[in-house]
N, C-alpha and C positions, 0 to 999 in steps of 0.2 A: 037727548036733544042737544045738552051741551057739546058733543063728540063728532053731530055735523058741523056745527056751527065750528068749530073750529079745527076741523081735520085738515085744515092748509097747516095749522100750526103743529100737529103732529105731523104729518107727511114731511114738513120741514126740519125738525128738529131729526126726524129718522132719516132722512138725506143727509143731512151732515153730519148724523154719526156712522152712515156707511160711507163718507168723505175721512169721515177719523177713522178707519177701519183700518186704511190705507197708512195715512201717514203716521199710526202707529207704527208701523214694521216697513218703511220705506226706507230708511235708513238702513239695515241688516240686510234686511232683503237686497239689496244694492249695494252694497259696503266696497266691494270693489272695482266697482267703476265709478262710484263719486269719488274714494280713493285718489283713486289715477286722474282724477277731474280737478278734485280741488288742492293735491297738493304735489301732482307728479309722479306719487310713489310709483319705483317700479313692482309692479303686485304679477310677476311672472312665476315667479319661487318662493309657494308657501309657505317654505323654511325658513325665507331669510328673513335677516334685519330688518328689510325696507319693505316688508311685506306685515308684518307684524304691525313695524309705525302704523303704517297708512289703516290697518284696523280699527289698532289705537286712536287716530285721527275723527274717523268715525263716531266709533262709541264715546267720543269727546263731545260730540254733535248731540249724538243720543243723552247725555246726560244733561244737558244743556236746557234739551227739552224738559227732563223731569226739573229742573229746577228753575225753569219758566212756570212750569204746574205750581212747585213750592209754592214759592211767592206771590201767587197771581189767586187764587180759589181763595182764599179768605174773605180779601177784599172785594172780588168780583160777588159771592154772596150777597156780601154786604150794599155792594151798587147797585146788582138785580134787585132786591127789595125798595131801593131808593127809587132807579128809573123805569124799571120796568125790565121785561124779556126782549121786547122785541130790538131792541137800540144794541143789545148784546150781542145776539142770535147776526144783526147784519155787522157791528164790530168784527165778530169771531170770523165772518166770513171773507171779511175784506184782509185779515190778517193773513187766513192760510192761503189768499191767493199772492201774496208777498212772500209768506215764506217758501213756497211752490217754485214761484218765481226765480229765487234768490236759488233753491237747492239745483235749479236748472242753469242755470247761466254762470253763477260764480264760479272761479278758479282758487278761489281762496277758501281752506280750512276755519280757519277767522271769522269770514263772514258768513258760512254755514252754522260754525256754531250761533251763530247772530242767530239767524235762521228757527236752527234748532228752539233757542231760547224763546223767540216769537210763535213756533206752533205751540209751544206748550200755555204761554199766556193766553193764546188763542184757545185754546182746548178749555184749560180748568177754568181761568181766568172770566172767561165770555161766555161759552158753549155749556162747560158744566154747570155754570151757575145758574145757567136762563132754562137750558135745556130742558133740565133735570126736573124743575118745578112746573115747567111750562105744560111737560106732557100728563103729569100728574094734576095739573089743574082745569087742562084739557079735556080731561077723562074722569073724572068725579067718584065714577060709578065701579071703577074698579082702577084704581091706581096705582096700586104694584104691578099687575098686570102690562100696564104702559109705560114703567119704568123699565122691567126685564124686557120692554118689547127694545130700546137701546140697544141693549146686549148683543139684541137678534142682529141687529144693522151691522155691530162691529164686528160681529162674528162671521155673516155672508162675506164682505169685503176680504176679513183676512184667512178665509177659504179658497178665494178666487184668484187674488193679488198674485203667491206666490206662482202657479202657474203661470199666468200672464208676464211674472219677470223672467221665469225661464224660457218662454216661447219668444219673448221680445229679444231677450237676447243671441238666441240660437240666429236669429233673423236678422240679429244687429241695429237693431233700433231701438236700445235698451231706455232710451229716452223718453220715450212711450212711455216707459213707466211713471215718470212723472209730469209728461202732459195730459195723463187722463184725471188725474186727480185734481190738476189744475184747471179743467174745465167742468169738472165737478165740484170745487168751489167756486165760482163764478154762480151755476148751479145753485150755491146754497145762498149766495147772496140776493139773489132774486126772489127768491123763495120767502126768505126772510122778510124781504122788503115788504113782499105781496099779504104778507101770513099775517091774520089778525090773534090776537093771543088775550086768553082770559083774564090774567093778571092785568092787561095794562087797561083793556076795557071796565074791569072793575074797579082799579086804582082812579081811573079816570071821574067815572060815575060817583065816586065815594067823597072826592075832595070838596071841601066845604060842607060835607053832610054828618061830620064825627060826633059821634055822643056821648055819653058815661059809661053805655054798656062797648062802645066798642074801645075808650080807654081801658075797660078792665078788661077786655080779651087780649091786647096790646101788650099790657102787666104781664099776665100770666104769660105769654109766650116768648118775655124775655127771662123768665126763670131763671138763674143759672143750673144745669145739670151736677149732680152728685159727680165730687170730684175722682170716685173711684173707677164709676163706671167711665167718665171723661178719659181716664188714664186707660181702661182697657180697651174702649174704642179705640185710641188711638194706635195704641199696639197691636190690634188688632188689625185695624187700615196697613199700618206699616207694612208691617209680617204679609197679609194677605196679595197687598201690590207689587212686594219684592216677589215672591215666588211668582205669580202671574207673566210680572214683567221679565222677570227673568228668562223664563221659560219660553215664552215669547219672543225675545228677540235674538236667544241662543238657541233654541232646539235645531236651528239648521247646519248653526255652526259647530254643536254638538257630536249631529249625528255625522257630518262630513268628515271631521279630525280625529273624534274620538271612536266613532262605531264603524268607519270602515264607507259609510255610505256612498251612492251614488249623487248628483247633483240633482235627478230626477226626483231619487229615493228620499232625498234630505229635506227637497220641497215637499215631497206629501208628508211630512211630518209635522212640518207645521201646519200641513190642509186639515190631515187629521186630528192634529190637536184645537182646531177651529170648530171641524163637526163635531164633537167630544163637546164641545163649551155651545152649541148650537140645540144640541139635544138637550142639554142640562137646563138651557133655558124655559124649552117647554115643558119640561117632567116638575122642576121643581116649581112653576109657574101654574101647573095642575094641581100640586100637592100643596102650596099652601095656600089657592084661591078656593078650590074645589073640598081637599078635605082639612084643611084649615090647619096644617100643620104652623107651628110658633116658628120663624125664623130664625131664634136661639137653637133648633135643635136641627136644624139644616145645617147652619154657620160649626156645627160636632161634627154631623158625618161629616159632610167637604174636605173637613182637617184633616181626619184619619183618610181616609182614604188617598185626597193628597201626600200625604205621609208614604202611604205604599205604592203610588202611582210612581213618585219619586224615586226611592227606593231600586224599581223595578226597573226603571230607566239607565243609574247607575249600575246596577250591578249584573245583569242579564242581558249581553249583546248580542242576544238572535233577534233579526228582523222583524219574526214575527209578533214576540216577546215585545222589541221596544214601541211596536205600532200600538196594541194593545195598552201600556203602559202612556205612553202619549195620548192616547185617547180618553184614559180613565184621567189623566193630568186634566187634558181642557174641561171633561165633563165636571171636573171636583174645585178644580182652581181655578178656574175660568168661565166656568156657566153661571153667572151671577151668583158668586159669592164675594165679591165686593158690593154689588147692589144689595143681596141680601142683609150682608154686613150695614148698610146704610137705614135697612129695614128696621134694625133690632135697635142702631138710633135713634130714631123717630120711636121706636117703640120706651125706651126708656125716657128720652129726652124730646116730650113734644114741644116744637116750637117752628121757626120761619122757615120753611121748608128749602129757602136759596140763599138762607143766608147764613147763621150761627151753627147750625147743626153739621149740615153740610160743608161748611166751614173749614170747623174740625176735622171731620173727615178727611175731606180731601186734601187738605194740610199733609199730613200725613202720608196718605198714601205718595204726593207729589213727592215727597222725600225719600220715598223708596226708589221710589222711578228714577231718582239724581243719584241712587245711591249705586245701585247696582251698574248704570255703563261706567260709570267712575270706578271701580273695583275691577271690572271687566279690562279696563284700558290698563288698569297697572299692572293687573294679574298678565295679562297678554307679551304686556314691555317685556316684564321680568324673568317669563319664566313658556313665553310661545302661547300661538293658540288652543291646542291641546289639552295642554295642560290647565289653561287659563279656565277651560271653560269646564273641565272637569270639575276643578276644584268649585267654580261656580254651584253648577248642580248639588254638590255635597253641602253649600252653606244653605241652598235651597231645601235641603232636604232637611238642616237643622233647625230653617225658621218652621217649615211644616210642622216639625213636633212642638216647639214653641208655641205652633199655632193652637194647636188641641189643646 
């Protein structure tokens, strides 16, 4: 009964993460004509100097975002417990239609990273924090189930995305690309407004009604967690988001420089590595709702197998070879194994589900996210895109073994 009553607030929380689908990989996906927009570069010859910057330029933006995530998911936890989801949910949404705004009209690299920094506040800061718990409090009756359904939303979008920026630009309207997402957060803010959410209707009902027994549930759920397992969560978030992220916002520029590819070709690599992490959502969403597999033994294969999905990417450049390899990538490192990863949290450390646990987590992973376009940008400077993004891959390959 709970999951009519409040299917505006799931419908809404999965619209803005098929809004964050996008402006995950909007940046990459578009790298060189924001480029040419926000800071002149000539991006004619992608040999030269001033074609390399203006990437650099980019992936400057992109890191900007993970380190909006850094900073911002702690605290946002922490105030989704305080005010509620829903004050978030419309926060988050009013931000990405500023940052959308901003990535569209400025001329300035400066104020993209600005940009940059603001969707990611947006993202971890508001959206993770409200989202996350909102839909899981939404759905009672099966709650993993409604967190991997996330997954689902981020994963349609950046199946669709890349063809849409290759077709808009063949057509020269490459700008499209980010007017649709910017009328899709306006979208989320509506939604938002409208969407009633469980948490704040319960916070609401509860005030003035507190007793001893819900002091002592209060107690217990501020526990601190075992500082071992706190330290392996978090390396594990790391590790897990860098390879993700990584893979993610280079597979195109991967397969373009380094494998010989076509522009078409390079796009379905990242579609395929979408449907790869779309399938993983359902199979392992059967396998541990259905036959009750532990989460800890999901979070083992993913690794390994990311490990040789890797691998197999690196070092075998037949077409057909890296398609397959990219698809076993999204399914292992991208089909909710950072959600699962969040699973095995909650599993060791129960507590506020938006706030301390989650916290951590995403702490974490945000620093992956800051870490890798920043490594990207200098590897790029120093030494081309090529090569930059080769060597990428291979540090990818050695957190994967880390990760196991």
């Amino acid at each position: 009964m709970r999951a009519k009553k409040y299917l505006w607030s799931i419908l809404c929380v999965y619209f803005c993460y098929l809004t964050h689908g996008i402006q995950a990989i909007i940046l990459s996906q578009n790298n060189v004509n924001f480029a040419k927009q926000w800071g002149g570069f000539n991006m004619a010859d992608p040999q030269s100097a001033a074609y390399a910057a203006g990437l650099a330029a980019v992936s400057t933006a992109v890191a900007w975002t993970g380190f909006g995530k850094f900073v911002s998911v702690w605290i946002g936890g922490e105030i989704s417990d305080h005010v509620g989801r829903k004050k978030l949910m419309i926060g988050g949404a009013a931000l990405y239609i500023l940052c959308f705004l901003g990535f569209l009209f400025t001329k300035s690299a400066l104020v993209a990273s600005v940009c940059g920094f603001v969707s990611g506040v947006a993202t971890s800061g508001f959206w993770d924090a409200s989202g996350y718990p909102a839909v899981q409090e939404a759905y009672p009756a099966a709650p993993g189930s409604a967190l991997i359904g996330i997954k689902f939303f981020v994963s349609v979008s950046g199946m669709i995305y890349p063809f849409m920026v290759v077709h808009n630009a063949n057509s020269g309207n490459w700008k499209l690309n980010v007017i649709i997402p910017l009328v899709m957060s306006v979208v989320c803010l509506v939604l938002a407004i409208i969407a009633p959410f469980a948490y704040d209707d319960q916070k609401k009902a509860s005030e003035g009604k507190k007793d001893k027994s819900d002091n002592a549930v209060q107690a217990a759920m501020l526990v601190k967690p075992n500082k071992f397992i706190v330290f392996l969560v978090m390396f594990y978030a790391f590790l897990c988001m860098a390879i993700m992220y990584g893979a993610q916002q280079y597979t195109k520029a991967f397969g373009l420089s380094v494998c010989g590819l076509s522009e078409i070709q390079a796009a379905g690599m990242t579609s395929i590595y979408t449907i790869g992490s779309i399938c993983a959502v359902l199979f392992w969403a059967f396998m541990m709702a259905k036959l009750k597999w532990n989460p800890l033994k999901v979070v083992l294969i993913d690794s390994i197998c990311t490990a040789v999905a890797l691998a197999g990417v690196l070092f075998i450049h037949q077409v057909a070879i890296i398609y397959i390899a990219i698809a076993m990538l999204g399914f292992f490192a991208a089909g909710g194994a950072l959600q699962t990863g969040l699973a095995v949290v909650q599993l060791f450390n129960p507590g506020p589900k938006g706030g301390r646990n989650t916290g951590i987590y995403y702490t974490f992973m945000g620093a992956a996210s800051y870490l890798i376009p920043v490594v990207a940008a200098q590897l790029t400077k120093s030494s081309g895109e090529a090569s930059a993004v080769y060597s990428l891959m291979i540090m990818l390959l050695v957190f994967a073994i880390l990760l196991f």
